[in-house]
Backbone as CSV, one residue per row, in Angstrom:
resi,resn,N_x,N_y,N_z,CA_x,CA_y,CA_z,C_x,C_y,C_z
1,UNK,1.576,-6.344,-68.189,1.875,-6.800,-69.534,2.832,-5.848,-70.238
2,UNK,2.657,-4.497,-70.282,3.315,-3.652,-70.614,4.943,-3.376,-70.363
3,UNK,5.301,-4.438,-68.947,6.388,-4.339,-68.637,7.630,-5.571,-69.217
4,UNK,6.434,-6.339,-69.928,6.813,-7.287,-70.138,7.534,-7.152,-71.933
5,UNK,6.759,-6.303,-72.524,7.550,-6.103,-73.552,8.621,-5.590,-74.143
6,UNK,9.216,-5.052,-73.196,10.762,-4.166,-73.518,11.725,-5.550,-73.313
7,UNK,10.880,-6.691,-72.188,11.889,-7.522,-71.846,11.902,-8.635,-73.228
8,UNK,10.662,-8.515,-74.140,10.949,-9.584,-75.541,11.580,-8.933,-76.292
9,UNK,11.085,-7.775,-76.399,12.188,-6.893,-77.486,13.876,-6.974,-77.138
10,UNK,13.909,-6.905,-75.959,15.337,-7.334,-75.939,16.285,-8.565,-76.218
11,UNK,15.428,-9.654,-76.161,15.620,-10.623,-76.696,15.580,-11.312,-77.592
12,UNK,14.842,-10.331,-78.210,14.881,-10.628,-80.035,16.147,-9.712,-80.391
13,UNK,16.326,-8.874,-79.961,17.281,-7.885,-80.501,18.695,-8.480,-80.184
14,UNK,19.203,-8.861,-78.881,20.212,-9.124,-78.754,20.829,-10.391,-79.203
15,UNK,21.745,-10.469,-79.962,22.647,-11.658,-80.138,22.534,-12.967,-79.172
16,UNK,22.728,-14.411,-79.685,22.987,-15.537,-78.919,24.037,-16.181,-79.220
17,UNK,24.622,-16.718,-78.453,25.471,-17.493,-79.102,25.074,-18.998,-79.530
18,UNK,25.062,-18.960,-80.662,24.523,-20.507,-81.256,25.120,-21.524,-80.203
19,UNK,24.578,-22.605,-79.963,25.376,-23.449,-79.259,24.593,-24.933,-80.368
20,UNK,25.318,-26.139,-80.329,24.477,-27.237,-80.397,24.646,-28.489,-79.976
21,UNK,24.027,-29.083,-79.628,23.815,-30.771,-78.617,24.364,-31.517,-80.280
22,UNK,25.511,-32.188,-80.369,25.162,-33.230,-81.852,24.926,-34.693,-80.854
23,UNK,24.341,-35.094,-82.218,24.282,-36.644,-81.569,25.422,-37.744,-81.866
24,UNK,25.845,-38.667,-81.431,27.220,-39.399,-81.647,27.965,-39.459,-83.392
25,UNK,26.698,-39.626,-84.680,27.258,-39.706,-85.313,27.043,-38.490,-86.211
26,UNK,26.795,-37.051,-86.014,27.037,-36.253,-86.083,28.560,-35.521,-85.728
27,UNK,29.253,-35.508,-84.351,29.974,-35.225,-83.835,31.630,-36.658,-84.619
28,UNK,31.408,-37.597,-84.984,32.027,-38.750,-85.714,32.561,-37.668,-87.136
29,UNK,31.100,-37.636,-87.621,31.197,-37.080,-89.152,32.205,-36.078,-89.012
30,UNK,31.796,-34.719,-88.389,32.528,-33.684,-88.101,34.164,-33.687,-87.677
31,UNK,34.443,-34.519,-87.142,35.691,-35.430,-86.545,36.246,-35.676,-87.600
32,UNK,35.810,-36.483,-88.291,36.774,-37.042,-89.288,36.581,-35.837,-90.922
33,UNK,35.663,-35.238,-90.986,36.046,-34.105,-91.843,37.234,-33.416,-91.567
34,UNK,37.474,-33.019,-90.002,38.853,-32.545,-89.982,40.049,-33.177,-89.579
35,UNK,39.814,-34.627,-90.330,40.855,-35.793,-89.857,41.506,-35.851,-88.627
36,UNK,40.704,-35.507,-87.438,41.065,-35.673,-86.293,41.071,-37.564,-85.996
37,UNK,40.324,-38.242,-86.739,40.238,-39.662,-86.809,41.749,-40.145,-86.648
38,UNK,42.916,-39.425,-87.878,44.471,-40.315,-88.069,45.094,-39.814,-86.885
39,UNK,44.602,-39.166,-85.815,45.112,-38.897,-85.018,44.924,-39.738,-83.309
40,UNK,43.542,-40.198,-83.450,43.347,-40.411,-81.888,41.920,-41.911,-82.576
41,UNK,42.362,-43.411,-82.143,40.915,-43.972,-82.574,39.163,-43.677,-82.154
42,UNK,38.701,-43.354,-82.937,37.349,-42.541,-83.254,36.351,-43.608,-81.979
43,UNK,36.526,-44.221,-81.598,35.411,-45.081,-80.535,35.687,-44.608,-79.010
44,UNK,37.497,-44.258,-78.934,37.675,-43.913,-77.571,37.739,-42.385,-77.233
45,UNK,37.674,-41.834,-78.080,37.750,-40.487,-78.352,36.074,-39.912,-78.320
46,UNK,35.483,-40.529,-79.106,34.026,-39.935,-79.185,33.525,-40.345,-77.669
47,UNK,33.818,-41.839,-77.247,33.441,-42.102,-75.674,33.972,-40.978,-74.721
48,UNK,34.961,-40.390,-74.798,35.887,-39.441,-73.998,35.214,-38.283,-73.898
49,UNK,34.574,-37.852,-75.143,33.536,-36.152,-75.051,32.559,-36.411,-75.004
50,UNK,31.924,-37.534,-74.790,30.616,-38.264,-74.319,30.346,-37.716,-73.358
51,UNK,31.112,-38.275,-72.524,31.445,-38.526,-71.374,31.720,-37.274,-70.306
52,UNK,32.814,-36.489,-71.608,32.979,-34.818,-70.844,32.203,-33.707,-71.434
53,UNK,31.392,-34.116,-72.242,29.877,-32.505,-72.119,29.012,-33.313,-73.195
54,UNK,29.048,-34.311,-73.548,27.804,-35.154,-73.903,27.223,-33.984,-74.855
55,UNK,28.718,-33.676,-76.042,28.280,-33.548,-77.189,27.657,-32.025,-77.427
56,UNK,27.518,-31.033,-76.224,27.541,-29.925,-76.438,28.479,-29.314,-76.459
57,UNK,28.257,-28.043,-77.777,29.127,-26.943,-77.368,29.439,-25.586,-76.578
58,UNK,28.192,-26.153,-76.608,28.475,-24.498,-75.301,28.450,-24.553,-73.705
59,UNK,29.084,-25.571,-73.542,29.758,-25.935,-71.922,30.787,-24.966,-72.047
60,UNK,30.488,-24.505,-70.288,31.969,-23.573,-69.898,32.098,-24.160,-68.264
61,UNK,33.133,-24.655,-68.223,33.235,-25.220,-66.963,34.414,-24.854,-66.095
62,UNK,34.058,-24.309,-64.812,35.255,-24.251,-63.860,36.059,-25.042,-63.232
63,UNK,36.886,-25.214,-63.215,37.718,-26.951,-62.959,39.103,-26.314,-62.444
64,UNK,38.964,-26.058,-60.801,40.229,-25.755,-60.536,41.184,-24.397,-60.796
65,UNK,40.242,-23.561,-60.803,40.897,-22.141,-60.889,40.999,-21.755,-62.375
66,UNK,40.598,-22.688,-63.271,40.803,-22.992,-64.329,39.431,-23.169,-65.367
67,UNK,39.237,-22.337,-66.637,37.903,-22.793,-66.847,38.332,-23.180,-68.370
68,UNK,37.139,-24.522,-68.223,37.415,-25.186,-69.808,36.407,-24.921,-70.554
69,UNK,36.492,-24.960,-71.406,35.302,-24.203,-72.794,35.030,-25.030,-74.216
70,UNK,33.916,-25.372,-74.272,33.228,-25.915,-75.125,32.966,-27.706,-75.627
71,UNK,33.040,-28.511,-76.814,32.565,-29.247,-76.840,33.979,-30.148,-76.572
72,UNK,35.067,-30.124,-76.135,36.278,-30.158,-76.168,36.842,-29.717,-74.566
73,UNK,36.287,-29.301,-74.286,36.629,-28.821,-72.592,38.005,-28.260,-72.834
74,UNK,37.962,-27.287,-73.888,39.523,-26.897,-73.515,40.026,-25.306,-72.824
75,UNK,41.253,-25.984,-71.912,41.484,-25.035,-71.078,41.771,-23.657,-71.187
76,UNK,41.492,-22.468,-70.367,42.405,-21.440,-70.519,43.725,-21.416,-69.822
77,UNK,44.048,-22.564,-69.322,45.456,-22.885,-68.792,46.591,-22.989,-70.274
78,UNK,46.816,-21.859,-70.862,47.790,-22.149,-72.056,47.273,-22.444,-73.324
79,UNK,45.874,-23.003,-73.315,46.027,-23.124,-74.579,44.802,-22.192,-75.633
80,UNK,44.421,-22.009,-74.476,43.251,-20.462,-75.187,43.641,-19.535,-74.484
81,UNK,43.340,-18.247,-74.907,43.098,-17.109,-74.082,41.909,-16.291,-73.784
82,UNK,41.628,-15.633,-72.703,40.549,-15.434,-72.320,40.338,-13.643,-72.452
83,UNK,41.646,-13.540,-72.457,42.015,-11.990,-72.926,42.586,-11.864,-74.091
84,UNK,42.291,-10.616,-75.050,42.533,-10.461,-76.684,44.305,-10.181,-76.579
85,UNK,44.441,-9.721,-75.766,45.924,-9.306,-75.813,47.074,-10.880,-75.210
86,UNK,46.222,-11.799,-74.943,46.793,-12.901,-74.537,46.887,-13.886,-75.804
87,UNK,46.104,-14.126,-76.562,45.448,-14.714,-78.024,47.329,-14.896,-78.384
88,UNK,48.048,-14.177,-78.823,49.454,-14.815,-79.395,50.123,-15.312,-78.351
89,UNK,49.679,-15.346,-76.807,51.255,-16.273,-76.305,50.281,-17.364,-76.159
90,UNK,48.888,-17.816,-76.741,48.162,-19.016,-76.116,48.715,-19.878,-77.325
91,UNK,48.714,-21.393,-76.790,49.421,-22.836,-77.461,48.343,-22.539,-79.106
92,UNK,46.855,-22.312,-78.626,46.343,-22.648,-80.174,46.242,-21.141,-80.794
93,UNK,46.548,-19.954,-79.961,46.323,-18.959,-80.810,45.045,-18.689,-80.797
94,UNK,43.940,-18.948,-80.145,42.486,-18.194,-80.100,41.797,-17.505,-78.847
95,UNK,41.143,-17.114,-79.229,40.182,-16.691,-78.011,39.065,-17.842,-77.244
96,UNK,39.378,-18.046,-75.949,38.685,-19.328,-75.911,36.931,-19.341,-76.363
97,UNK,36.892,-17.863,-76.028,34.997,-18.125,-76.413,34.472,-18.747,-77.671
98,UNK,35.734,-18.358,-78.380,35.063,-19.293,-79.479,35.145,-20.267,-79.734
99,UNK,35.710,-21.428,-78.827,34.881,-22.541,-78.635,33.741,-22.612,-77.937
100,UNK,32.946,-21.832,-78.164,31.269,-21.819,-77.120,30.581,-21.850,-78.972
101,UNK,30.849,-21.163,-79.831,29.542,-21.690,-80.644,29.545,-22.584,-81.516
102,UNK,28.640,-23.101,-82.538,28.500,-25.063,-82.917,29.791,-25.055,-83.850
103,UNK,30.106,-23.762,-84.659,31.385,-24.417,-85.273,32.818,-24.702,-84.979
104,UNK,32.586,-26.387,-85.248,33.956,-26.672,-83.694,35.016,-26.910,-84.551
105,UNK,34.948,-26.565,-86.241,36.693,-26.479,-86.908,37.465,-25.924,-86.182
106,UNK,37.503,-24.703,-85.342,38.916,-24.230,-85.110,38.661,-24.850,-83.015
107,UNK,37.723,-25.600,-82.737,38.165,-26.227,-81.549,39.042,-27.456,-82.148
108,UNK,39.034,-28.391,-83.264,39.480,-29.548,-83.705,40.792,-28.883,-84.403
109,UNK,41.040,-27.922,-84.347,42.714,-27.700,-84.813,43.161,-27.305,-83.514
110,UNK,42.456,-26.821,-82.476,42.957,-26.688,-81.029,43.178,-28.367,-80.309
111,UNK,42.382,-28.985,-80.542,42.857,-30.497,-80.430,43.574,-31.116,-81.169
112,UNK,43.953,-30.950,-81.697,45.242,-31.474,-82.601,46.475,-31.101,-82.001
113,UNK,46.301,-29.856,-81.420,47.462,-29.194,-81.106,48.150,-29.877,-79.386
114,UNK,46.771,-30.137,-78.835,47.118,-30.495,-77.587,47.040,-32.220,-77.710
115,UNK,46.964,-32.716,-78.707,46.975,-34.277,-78.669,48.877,-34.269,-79.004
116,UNK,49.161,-33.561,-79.916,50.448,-33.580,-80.565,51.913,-33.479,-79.095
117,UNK,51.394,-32.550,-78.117,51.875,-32.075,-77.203,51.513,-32.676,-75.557
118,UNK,50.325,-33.609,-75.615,50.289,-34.649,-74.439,50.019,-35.872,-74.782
119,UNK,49.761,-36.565,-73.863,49.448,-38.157,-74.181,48.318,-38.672,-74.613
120,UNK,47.768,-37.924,-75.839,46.471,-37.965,-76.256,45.235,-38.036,-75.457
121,UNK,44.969,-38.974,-75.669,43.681,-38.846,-74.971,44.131,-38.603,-73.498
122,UNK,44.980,-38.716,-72.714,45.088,-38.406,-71.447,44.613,-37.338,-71.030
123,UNK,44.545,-36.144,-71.855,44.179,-34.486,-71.247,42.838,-34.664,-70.778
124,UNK,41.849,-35.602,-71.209,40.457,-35.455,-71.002,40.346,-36.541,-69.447
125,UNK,40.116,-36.327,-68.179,39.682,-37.391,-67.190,39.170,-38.200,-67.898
126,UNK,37.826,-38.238,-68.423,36.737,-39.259,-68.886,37.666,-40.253,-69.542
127,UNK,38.665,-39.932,-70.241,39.039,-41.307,-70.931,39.491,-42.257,-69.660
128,UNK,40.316,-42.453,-69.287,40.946,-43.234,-67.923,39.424,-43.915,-67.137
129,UNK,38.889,-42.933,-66.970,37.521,-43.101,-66.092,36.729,-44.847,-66.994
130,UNK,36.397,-43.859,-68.482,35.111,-44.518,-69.350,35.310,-45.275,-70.434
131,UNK,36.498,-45.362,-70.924,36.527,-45.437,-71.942,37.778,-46.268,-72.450
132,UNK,38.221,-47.061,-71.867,39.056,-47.984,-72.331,38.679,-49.142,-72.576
133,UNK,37.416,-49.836,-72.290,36.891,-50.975,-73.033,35.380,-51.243,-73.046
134,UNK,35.028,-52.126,-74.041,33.500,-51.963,-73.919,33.137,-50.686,-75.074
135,UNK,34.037,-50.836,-76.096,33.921,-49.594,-77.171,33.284,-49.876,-78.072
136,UNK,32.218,-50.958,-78.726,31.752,-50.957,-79.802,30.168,-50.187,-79.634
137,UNK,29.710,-49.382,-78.865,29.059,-48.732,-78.619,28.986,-47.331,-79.238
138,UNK,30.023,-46.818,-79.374,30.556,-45.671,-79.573,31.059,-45.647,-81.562
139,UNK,30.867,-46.255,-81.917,31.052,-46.681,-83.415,29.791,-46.211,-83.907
140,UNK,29.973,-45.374,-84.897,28.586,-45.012,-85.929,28.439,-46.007,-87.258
């Protein structure tokens, strides 16, 4: 028992990174607070991150030499950086970890950035895959 308590104390003590699961019209609301809505329609888009981390943020996924980060799957291929000294030549200018905790304002100005610069919804697989018809599901 005795060995067991240095291991709670440490876990009360040390930092977490918040993460959170939203549910569809949670993740909607949040969306269109940062008018990501006039940008991409809100049924094929919410189906699209459904689809690619089902609404959590603290997915980190390896995909090809390549790892994508958070509720947004976005890459460190260019558009985050994974190193502090990399942060100014990356497309959005951040550090990718911080798309790992629940506040996803500065992941939704990182999507803006890469909708502006590809074929919108194309960057995500899941859309092509899930999400081109059969959308009134996805409506809050």
């Amino acid at each position: 028992m005795m060995s067991l308590l240095p291991l709670l104390l440490l876990s009360i003590v040390l930092p977490t990174t918040p993460a959170k699961n939203l549910n569809k019209c949670e993740f909607i609301q949040k969306v269109r607070e940062q008018k990501l809505d006039s940008y991409v329609p809100m049924p094929e888009f919410t189906c699209t991150i459904f689809h690619s981390t089902g609404f959590s943020t603290h997915n980190k996924v390896d995909n090809n030499g390549n790892t994508e980060y958070g509720i947004f799957q976005i890459s460190n291929n260019g558009w985050c950086a994974e190193k502090q000294e990399d942060v100014a030549k990356s497309v959005c200018g951040i550090h990718c970890s911080k798309f790992l905790d629940e506040d996803i304002t500065d992941d939704i100005a990182c999507v803006k950035k890469i909708m502006q610069r590809t074929e919108r919804l194309d960057y995500w697989k899941a859309y092509k895959t899930f999400c081109r018809e059969n959308l009134d599901q996805w409506n809050c």
